[in-house]
N, C-alpha and C positions, 0 to 999 in steps of 0.2 A: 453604462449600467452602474448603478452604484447600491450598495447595498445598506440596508436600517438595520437597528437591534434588533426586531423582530426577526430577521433573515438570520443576521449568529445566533441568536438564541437557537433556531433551527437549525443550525447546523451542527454549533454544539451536540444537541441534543440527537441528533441521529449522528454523530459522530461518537457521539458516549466519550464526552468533554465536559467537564465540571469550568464552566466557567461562570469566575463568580459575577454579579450584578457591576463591583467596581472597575470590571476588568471586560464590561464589554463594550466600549466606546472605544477605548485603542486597540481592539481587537476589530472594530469595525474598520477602523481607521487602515489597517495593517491590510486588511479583506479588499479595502478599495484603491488602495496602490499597488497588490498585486494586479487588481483586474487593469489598473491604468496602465501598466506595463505590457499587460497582455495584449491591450489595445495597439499600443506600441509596437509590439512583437506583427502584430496582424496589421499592420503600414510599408511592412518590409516586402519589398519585393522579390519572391521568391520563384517565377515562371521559367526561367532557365537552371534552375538549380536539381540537380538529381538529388532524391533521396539518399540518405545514409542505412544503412544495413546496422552499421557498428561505426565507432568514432576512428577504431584500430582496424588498420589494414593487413590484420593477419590472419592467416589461414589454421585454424583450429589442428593438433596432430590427431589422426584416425587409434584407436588401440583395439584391438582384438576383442570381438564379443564373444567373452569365454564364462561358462559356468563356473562359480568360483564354490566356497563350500558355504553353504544355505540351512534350513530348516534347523534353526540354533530361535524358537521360538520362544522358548521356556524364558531363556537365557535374556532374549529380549525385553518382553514380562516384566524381570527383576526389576527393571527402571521406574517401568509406571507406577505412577502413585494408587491408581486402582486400575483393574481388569477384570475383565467381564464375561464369561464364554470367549476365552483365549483372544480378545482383542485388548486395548487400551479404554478406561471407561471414563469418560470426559463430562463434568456438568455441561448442564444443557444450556447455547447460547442464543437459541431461536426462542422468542417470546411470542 
């Protein structure tokens, strides 16, 4: 599978990527040696191979689920750049 400027322009563009016009040929380029490697990747034979969980073979420590001191709202507030009916008030990023 190889990809055209058409495709990064697409991607860009629902990626919410400014890429300019001079800059999308070696980004295509970059787009289809990743997928060549993927291809690569998917050559390997992996039928005896068990999943990995984690790369580290360590057992996470348990700590006590204890109520610690909470409702400090206000306090938290302070941060936001605006707030709204006591939450955090965020512009909107769904079009």
């Amino acid at each position: 599978m190889a990809i055209d400027n058409q495709t990064v322009r697409k991607i860009a563009f629902l990626s919410r990527l400014k890429v300019e016009d001079d800059k999308i040929e070696p980004t295509k380029e970059e787009f289809n040696k990743i997928l060549h490697w993927i291809e690569e990747l998917n050559e390997v034979n992996t039928d005896k191979v068990e999943p990995l969980i984690s790369v580290n073979n360590v057992t996470l420590k348990m700590r006590k689920d204890e109520v610690t001191s909470g409702n400090c709202k206000d306090e938290v507030l302070k941060n936001a750049p605006a707030a709204e009916y006591d939450y955090f008030a965020v512009p909107k990023v769904v079009e």
